[in-house]
KEPA-144204 format. One record per atom (N, C-alpha, C, CB): y, x, z; residue number from 0; residue in one letter; atom name. Coordinates in pm, 1 decimal, decimal comma. Glycine has a CB too. Example, Ala and Ser with C-alpha at 12.3 -4.5 7.8 and 13.67 -1.06 7.14 Angstrom:
NODE y x z num residuo atomo
NODE -569,0 1319,0 780,0 0 A N;
NODE -450,0 1230,0 780,0 0 A CA;
NODE -330,0 1320,0 780,0 0 A C;
NODE -447,3 1130,8 904,6 0 A CB;
NODE -225,0 1285,0 708,0 1 S N;
NODE -106,0 1367,0 714,0 1 S CA;
NODE 3,0 1290,0 787,0 1 S C;
NODE -59,8 1408,4 572,5 1 S CB;
This chain:
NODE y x z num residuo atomo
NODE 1332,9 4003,4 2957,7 0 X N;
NODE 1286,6 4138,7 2931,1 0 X CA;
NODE 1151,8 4130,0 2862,1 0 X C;
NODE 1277,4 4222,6 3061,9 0 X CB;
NODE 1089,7 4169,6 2752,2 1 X N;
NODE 997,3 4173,6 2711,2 1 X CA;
NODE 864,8 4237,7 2748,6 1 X C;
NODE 1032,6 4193,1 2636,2 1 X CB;
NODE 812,5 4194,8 2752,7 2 X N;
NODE 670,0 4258,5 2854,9 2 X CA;
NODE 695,3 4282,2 2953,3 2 X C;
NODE 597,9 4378,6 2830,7 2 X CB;
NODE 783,5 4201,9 3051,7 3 X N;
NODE 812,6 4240,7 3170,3 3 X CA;
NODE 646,2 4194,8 3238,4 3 X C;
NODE 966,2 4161,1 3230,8 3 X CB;
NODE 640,2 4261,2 3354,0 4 X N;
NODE 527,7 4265,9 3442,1 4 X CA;
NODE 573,3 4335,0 3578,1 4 X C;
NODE 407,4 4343,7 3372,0 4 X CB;
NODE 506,9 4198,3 3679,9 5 X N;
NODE 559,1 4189,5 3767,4 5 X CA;
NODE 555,5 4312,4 3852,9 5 X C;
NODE 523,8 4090,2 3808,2 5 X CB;
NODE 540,0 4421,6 3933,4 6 X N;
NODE 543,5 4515,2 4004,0 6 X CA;
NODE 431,3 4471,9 4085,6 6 X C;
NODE 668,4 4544,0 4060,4 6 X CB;
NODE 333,7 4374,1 4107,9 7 X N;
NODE 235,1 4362,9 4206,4 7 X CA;
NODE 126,1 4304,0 4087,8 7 X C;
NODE 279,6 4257,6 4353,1 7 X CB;
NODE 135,1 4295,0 3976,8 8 X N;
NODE 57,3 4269,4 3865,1 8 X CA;
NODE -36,7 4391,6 3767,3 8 X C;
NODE 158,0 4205,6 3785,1 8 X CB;
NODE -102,9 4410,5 3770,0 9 X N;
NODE -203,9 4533,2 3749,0 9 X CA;
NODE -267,1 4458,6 3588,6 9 X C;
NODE -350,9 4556,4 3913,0 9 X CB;
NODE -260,3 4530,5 3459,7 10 X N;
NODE -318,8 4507,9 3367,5 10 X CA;
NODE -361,3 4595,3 3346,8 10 X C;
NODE -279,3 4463,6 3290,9 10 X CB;
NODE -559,6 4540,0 3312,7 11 X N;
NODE -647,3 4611,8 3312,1 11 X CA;
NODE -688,8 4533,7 3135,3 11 X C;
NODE -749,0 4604,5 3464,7 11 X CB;
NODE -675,2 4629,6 3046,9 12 X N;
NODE -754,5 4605,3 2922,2 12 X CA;
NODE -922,2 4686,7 2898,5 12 X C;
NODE -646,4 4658,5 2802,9 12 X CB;
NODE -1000,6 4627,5 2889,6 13 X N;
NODE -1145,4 4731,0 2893,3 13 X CA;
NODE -1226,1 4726,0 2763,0 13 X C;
NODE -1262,6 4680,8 3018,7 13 X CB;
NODE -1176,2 4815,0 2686,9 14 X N;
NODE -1190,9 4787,1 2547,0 14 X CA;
NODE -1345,5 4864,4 2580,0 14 X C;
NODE -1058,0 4858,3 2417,9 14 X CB;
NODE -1471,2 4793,4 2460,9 15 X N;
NODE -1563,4 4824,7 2461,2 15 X CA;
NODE -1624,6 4956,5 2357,2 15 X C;
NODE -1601,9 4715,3 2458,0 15 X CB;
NODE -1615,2 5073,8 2433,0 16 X N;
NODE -1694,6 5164,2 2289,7 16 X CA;
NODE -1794,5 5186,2 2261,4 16 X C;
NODE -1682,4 5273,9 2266,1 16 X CB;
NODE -1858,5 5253,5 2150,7 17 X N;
NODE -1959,5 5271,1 2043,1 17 X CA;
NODE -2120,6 5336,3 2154,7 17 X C;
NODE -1877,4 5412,5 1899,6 17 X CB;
NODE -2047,0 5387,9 2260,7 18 X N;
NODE -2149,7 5475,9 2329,8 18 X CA;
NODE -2172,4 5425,8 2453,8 18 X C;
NODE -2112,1 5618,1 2343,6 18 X CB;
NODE -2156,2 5244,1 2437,1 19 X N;
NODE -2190,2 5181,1 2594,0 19 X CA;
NODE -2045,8 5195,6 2683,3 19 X C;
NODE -2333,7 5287,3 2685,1 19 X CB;
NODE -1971,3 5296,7 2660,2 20 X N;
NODE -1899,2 5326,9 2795,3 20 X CA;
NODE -1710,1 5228,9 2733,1 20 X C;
NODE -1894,2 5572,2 2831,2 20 X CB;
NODE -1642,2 5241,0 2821,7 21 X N;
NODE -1522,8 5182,6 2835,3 21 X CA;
NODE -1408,9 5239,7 2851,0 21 X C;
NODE -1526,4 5116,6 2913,0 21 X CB;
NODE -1297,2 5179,8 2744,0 22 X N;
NODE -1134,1 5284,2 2743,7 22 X CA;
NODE -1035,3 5148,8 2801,3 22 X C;
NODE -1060,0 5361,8 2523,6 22 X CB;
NODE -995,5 5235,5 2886,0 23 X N;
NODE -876,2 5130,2 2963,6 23 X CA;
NODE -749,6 5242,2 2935,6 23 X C;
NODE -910,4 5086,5 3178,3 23 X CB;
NODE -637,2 5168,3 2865,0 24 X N;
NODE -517,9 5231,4 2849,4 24 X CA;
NODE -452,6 5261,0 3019,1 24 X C;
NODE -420,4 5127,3 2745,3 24 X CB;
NODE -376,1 5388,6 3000,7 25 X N;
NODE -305,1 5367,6 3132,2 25 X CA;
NODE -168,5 5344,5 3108,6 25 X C;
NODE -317,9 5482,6 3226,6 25 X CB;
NODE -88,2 5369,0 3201,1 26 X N;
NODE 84,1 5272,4 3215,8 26 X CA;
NODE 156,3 5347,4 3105,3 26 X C;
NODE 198,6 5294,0 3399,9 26 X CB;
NODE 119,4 5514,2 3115,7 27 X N;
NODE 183,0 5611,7 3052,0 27 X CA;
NODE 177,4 5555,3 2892,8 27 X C;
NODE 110,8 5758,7 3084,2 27 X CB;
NODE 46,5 5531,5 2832,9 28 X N;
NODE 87,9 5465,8 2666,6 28 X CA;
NODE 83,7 5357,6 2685,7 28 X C;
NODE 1,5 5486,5 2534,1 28 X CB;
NODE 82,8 5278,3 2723,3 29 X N;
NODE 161,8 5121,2 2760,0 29 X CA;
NODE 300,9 5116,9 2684,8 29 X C;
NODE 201,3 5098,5 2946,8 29 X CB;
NODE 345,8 5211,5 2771,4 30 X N;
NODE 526,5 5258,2 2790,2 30 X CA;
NODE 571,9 5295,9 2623,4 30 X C;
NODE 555,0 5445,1 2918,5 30 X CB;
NODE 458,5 5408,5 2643,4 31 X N;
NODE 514,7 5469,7 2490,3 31 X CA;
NODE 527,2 5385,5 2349,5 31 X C;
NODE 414,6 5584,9 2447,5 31 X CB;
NODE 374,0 5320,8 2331,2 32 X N;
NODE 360,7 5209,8 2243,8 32 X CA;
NODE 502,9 5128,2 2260,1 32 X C;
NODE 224,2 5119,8 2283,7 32 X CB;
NODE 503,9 5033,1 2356,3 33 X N;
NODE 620,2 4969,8 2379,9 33 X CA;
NODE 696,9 4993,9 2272,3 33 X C;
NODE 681,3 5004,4 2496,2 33 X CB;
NODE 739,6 5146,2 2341,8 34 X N;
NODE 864,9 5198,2 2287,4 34 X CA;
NODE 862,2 5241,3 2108,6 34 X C;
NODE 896,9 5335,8 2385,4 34 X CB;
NODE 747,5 5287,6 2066,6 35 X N;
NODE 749,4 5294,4 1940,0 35 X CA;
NODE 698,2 5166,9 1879,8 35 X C;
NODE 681,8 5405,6 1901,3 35 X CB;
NODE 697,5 5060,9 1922,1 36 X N;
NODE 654,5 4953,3 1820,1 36 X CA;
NODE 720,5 4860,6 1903,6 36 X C;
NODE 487,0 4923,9 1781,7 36 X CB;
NODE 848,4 4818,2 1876,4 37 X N;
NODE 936,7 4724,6 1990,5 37 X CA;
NODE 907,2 4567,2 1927,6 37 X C;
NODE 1141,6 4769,2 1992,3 37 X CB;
NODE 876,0 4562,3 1780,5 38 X N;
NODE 898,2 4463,7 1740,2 38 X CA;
NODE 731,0 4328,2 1752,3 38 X C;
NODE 962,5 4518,7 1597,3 38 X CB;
NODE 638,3 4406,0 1864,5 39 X N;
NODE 551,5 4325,4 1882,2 39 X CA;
NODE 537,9 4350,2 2064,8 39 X C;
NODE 421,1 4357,1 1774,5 39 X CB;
NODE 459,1 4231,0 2087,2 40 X N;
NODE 369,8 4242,3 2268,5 40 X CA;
NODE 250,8 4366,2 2256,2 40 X C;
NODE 251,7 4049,6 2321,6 40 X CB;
NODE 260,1 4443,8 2323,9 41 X N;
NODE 135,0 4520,2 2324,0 41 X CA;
NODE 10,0 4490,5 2378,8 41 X C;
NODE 155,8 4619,5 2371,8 41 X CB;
NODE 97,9 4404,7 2535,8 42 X N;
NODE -45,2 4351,7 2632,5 42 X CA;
NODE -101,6 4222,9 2502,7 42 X C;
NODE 16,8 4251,1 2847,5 42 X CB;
NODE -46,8 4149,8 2421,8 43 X N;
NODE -109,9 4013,9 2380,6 43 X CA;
NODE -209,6 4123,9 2268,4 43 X C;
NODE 23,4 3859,8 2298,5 43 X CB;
NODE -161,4 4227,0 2219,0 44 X N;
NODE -228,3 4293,2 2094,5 44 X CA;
NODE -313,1 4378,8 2110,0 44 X C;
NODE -152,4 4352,2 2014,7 44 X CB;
NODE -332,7 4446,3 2264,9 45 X N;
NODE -433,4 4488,0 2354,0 45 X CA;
NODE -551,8 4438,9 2387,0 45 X C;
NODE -393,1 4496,0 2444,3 45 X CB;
NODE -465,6 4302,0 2407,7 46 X N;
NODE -612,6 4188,5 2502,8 46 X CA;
NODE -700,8 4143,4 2336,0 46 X C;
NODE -513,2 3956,4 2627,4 46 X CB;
NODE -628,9 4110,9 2191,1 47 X N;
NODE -670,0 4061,3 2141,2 47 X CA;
NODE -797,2 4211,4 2033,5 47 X C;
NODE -549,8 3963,1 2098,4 47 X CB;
NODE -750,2 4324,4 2083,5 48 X N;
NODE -810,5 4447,3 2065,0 48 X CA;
NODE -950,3 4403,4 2101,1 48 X C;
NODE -748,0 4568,6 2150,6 48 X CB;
NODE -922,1 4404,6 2235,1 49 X N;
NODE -1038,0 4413,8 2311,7 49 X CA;
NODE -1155,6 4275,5 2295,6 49 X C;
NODE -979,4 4430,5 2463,8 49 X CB;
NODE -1082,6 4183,5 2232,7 50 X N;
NODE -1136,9 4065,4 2188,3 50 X CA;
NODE -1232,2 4112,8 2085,4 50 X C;
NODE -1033,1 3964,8 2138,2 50 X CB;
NODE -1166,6 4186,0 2005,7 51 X N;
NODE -1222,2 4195,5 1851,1 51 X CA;
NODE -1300,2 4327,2 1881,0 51 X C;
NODE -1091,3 4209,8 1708,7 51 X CB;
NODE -1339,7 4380,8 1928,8 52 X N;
NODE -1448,5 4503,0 1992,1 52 X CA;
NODE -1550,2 4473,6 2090,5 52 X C;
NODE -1374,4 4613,3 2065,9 52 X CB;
NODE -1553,0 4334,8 2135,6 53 X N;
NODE -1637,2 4268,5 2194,8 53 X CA;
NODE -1699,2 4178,8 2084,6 53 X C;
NODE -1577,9 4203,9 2308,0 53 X CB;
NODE -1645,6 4154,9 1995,9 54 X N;
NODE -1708,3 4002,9 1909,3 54 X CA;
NODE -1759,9 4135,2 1804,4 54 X C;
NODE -1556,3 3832,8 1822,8 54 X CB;
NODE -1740,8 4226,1 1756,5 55 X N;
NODE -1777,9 4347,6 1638,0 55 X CA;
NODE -1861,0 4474,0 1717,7 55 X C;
NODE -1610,3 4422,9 1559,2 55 X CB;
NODE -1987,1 4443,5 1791,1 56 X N;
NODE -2047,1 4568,6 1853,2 56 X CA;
NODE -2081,2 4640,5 1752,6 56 X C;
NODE -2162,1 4553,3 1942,6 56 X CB;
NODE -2097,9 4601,0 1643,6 57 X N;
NODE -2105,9 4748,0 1516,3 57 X CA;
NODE -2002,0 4794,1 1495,0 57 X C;
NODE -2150,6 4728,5 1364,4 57 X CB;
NODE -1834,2 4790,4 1505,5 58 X N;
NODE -1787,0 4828,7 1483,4 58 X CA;
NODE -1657,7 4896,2 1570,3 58 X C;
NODE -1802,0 4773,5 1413,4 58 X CB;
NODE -1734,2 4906,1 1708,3 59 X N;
NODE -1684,1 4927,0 1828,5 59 X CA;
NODE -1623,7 5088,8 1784,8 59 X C;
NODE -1807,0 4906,5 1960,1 59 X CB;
NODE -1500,8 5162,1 1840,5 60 X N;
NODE -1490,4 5267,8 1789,1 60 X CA;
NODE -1559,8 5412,6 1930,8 60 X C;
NODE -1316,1 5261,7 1734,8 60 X CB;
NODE -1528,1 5524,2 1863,1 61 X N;
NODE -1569,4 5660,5 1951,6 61 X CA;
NODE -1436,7 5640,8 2074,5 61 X C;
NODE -1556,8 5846,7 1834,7 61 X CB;
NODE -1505,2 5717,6 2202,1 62 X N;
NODE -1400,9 5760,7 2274,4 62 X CA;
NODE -1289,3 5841,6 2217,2 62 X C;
NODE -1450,5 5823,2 2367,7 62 X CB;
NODE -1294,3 5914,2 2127,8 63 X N;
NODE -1214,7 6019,1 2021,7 63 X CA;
NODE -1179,2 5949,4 1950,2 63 X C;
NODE -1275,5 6127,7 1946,0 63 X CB;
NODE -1188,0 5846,4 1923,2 64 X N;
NODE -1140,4 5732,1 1787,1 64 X CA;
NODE -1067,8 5649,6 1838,7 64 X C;
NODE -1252,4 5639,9 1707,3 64 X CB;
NODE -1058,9 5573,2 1967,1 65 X N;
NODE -1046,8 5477,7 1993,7 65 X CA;
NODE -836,1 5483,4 2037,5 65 X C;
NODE -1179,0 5449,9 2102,7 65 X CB;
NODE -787,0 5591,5 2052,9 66 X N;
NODE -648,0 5587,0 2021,4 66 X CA;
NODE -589,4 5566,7 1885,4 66 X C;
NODE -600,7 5694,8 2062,2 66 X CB;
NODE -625,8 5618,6 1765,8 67 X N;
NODE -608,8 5624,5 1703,0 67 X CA;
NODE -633,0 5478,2 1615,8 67 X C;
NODE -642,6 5724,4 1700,7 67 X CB;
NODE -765,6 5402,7 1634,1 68 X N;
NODE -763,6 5247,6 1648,3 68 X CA;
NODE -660,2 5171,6 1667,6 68 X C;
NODE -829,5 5208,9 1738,5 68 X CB;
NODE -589,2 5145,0 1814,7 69 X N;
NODE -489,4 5132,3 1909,0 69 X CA;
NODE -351,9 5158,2 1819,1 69 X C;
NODE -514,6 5238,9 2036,4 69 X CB;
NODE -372,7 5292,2 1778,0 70 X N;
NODE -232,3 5319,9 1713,0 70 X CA;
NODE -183,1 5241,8 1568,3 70 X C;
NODE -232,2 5477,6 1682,5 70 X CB;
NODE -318,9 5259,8 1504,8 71 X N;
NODE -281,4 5172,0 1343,3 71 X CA;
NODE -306,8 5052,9 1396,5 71 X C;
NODE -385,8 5198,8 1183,7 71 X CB;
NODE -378,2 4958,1 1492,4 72 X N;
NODE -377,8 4832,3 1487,4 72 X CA;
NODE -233,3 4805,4 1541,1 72 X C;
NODE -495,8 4771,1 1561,5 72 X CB;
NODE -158,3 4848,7 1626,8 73 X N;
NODE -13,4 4835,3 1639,2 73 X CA;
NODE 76,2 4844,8 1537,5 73 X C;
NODE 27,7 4914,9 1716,3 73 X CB;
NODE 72,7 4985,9 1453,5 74 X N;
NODE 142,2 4993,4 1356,8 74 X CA;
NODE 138,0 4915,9 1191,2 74 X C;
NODE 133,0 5109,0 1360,2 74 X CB;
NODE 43,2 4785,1 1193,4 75 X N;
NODE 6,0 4683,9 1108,0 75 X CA;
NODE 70,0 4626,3 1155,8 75 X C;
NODE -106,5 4636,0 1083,8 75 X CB;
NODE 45,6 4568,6 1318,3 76 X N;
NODE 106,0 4429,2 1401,4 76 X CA;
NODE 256,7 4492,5 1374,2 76 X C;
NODE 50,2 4398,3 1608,2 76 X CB;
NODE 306,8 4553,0 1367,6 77 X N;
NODE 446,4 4598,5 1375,0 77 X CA;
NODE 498,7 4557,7 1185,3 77 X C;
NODE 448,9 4803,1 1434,8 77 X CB;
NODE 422,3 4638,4 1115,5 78 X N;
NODE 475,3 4636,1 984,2 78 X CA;
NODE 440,5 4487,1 928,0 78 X C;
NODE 410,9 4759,3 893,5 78 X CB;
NODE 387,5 4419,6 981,6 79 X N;
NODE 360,4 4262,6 916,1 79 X CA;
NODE 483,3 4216,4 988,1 79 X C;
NODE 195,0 4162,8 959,6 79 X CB;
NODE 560,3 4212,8 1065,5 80 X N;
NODE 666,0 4174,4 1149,3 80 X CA;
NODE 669,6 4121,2 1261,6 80 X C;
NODE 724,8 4113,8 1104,2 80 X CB;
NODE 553,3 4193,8 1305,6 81 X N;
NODE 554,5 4182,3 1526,1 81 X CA;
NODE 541,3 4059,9 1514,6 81 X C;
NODE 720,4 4225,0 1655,7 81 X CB;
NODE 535,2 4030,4 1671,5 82 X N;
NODE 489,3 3951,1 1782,8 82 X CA;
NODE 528,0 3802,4 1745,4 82 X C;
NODE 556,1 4001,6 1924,1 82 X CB;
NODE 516,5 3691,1 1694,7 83 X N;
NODE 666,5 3576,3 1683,5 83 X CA;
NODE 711,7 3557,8 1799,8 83 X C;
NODE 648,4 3416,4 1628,2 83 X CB;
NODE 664,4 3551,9 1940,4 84 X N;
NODE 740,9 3553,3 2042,8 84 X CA;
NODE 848,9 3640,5 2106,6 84 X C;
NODE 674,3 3543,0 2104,5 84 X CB;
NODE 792,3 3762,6 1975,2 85 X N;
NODE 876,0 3924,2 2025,5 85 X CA;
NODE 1008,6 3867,9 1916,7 85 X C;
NODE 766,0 4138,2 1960,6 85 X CB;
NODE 974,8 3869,4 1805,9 86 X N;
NODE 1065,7 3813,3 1648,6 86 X CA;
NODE 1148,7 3733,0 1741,9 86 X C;
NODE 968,5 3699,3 1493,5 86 X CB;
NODE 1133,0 3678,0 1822,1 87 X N;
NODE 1222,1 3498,7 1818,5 87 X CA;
NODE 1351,4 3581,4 1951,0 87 X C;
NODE 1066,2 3280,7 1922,6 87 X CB;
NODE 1267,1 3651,5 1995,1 88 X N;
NODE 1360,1 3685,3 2113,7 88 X CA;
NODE 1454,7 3847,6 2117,7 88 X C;
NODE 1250,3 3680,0 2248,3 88 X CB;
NODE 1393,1 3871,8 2011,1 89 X N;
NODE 1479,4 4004,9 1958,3 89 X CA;
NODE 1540,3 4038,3 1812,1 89 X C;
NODE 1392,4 4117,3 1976,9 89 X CB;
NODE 1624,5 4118,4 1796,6 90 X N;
NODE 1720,2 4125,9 1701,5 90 X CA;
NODE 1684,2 4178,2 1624,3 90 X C;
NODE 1819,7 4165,0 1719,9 90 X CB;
NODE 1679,9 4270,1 1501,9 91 X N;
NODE 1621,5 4390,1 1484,4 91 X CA;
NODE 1688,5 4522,3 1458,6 91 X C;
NODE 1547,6 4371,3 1396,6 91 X CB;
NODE 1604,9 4587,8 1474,3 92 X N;
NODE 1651,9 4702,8 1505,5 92 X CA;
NODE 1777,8 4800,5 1390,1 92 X C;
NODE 1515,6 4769,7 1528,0 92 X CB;
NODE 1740,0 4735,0 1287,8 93 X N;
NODE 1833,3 4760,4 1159,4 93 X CA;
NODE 1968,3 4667,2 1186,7 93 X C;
NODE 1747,7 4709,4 1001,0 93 X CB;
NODE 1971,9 4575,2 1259,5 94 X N;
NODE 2097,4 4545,9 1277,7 94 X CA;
NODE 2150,4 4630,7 1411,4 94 X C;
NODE 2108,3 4391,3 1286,8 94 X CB;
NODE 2151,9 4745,5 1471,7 95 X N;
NODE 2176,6 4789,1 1587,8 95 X CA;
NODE 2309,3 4857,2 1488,0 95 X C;
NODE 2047,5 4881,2 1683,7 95 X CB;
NODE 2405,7 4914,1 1556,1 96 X N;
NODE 2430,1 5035,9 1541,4 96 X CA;
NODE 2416,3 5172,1 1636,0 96 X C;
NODE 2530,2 5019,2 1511,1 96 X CB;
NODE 2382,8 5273,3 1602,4 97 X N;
NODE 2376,9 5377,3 1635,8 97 X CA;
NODE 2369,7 5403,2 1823,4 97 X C;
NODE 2486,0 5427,5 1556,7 97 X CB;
NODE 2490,2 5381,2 1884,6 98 X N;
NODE 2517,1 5321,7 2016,8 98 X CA;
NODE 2458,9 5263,2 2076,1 98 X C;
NODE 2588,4 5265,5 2030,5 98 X CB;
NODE 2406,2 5185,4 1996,9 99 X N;
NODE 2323,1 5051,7 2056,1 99 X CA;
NODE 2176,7 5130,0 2097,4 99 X C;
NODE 2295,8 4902,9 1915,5 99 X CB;
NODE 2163,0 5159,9 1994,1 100 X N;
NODE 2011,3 5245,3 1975,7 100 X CA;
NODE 2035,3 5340,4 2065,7 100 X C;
NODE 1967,1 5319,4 1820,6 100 X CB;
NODE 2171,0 5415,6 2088,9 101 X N;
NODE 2108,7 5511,7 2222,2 101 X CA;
NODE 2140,3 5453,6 2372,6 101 X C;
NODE 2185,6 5676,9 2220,1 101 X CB;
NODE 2158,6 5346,6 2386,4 102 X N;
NODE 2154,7 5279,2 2492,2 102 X CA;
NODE 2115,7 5195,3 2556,8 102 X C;
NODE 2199,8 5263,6 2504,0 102 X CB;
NODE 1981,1 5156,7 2438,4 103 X N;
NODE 1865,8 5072,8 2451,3 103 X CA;
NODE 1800,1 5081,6 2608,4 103 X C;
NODE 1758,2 5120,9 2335,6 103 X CB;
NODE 1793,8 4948,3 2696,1 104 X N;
NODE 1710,6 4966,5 2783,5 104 X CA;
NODE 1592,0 4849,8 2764,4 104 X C;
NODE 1784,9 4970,2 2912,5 104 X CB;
NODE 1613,5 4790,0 2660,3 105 X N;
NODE 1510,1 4707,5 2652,9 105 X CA;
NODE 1348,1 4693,3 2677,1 105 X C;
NODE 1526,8 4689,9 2566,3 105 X CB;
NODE 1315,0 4792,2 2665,8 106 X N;
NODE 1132,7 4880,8 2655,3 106 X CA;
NODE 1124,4 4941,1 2765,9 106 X C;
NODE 1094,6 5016,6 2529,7 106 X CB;
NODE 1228,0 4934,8 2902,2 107 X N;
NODE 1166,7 4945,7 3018,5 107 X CA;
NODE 1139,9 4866,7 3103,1 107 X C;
NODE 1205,4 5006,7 3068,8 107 X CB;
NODE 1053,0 4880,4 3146,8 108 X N;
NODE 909,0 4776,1 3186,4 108 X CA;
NODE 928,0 4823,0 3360,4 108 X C;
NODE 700,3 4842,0 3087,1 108 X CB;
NODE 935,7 4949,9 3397,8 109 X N;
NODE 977,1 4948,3 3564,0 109 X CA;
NODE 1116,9 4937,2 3567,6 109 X C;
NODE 935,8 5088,1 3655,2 109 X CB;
NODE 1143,2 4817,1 3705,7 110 X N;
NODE 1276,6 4712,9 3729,2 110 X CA;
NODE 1370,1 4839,5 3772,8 110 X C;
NODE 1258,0 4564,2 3874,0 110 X CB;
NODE 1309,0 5003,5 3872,5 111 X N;
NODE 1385,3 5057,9 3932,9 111 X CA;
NODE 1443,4 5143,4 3813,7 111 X C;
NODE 1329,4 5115,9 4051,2 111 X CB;
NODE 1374,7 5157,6 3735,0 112 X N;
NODE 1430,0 5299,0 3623,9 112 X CA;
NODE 1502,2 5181,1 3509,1 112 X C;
NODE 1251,5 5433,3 3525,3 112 X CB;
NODE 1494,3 5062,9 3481,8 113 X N;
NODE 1557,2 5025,3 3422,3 113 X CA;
NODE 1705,6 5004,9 3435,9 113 X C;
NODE 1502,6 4958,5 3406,1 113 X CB;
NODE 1733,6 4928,0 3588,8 114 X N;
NODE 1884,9 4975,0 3662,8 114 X CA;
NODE 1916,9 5073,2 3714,1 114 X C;
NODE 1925,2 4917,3 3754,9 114 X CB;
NODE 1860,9 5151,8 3683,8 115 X N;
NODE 1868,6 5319,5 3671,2 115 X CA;
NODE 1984,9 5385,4 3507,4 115 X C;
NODE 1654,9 5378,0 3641,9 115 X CB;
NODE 1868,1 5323,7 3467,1 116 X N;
NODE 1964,5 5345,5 3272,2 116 X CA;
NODE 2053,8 5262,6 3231,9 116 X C;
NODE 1871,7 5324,0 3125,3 116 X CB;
NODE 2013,5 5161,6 3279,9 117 X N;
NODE 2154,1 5023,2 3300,0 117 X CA;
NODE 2310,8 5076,4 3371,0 117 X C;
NODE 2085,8 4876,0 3442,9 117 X CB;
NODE 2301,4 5155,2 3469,7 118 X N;
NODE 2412,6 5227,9 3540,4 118 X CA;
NODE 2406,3 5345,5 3442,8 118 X C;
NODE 2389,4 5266,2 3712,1 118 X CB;
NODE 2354,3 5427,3 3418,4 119 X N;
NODE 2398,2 5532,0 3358,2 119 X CA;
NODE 2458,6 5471,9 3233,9 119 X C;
NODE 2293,5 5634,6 3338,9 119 X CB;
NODE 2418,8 5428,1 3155,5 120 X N;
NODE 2496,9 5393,1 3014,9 120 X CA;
NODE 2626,8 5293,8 3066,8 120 X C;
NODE 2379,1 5296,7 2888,3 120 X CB;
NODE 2629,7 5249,2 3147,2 121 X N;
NODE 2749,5 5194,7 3173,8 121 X CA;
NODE 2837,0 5243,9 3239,0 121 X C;
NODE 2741,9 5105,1 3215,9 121 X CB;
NODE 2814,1 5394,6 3286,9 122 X N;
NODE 2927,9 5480,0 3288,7 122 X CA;
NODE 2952,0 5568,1 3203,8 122 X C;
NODE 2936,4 5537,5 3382,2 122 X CB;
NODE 2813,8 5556,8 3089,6 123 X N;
NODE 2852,5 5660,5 2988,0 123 X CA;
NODE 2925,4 5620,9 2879,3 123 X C;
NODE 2746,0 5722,2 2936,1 123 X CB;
NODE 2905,5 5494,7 2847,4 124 X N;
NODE 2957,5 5422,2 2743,8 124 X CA;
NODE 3038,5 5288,6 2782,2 124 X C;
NODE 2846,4 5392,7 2657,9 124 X CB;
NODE 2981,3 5236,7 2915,1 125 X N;
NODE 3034,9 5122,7 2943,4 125 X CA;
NODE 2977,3 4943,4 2879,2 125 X C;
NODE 3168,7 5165,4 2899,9 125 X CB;
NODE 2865,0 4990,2 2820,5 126 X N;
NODE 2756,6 4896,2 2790,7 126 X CA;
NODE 2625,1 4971,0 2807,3 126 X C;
NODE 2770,0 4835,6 2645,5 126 X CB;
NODE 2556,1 4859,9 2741,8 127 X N;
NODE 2415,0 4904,4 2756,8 127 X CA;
NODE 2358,3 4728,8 2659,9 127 X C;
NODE 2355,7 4940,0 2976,8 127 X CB;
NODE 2238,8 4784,1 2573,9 128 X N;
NODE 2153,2 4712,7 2496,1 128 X CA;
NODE 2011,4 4684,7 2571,8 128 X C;
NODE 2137,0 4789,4 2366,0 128 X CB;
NODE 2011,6 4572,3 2571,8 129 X N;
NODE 1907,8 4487,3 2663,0 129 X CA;
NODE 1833,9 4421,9 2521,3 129 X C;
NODE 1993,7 4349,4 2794,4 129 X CB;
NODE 1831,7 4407,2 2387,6 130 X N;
NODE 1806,2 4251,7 2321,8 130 X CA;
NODE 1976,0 4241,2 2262,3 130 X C;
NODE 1749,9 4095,1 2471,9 130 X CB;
NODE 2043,0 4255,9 2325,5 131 X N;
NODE 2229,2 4234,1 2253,4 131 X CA;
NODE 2293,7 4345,1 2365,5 131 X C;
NODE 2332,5 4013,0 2280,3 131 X CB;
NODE 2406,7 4381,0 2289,0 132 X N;
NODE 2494,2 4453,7 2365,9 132 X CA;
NODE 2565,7 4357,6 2523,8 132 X C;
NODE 2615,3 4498,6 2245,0 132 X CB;
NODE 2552,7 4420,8 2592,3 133 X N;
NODE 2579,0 4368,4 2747,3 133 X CA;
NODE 2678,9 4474,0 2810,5 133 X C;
NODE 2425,2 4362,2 2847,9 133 X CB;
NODE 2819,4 4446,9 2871,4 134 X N;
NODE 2914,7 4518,5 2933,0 134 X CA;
NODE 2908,4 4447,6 3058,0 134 X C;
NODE 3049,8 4525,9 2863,7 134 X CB;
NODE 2937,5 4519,9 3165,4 135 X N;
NODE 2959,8 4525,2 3271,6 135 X CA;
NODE 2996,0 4366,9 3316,8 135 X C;
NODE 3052,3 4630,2 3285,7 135 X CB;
């Protein structure tokens, strides 16, 4: 599972901003990112965020800025062609068909809601997309 994280594992990113003070993402855009940029790690592109806003104090961003940072530095890591550890272990998404794509459980990250959608698509369709199509 990709970015899996363990259920007793707590990631804390503490990106440094412009006004002294500190932005820590919470689980909620964790999730979302994930989900709109499948083809990279977020925690490795997070931590290396926070790398590069510690080594650049001039160019640390605003509390008001600092999503929007987050968002295009993902959506580069994505359009250069993601993660190579993400690349090596996933398909892409242009080879899905349609089905596949709505039965994606790959980008869930909690174990209970994932065999949650894992059972539902496998009574709705009778598969479910993990990384490759998977039947029962």
């Amino acid at each position: 599972m990709k970015n899996a994280v363990s259920l007793n594992t707590i990631w804390v990113i503490t990106m440094l901003l412009n006004n002294g003070d500190t932005y820590e993402a919470d689980q909620a855009d964790i999730i979302q990112w994930e989900k709109t940029y499948p083809a990279i790690n977020v925690y490795q592109e997070l931590n290396a965020m926070e790398s590069w806003l510690d080594a650049n104090p001039t160019r640390r961003k605003t509390p008001k800025g600092i999503k929007r940072f987050i968002n295009s530095w993902l959506a580069r890591a994505q359009d250069k062609g993601g993660s190579p550890q993400v690349k090596s272990k996933t398909h892409s998404i242009r080879n899905r068909n349609i089905e596949d794509s709505l039965a994606d459980v790959s980008w869930i990250a909690n174990v209970e809601a994932k065999n949650r959608a894992i059972n539902h698509f496998m009574g709705k369709y009778g598969f479910y997309w993990d990384g490759e199509r998977k039947h029962g």
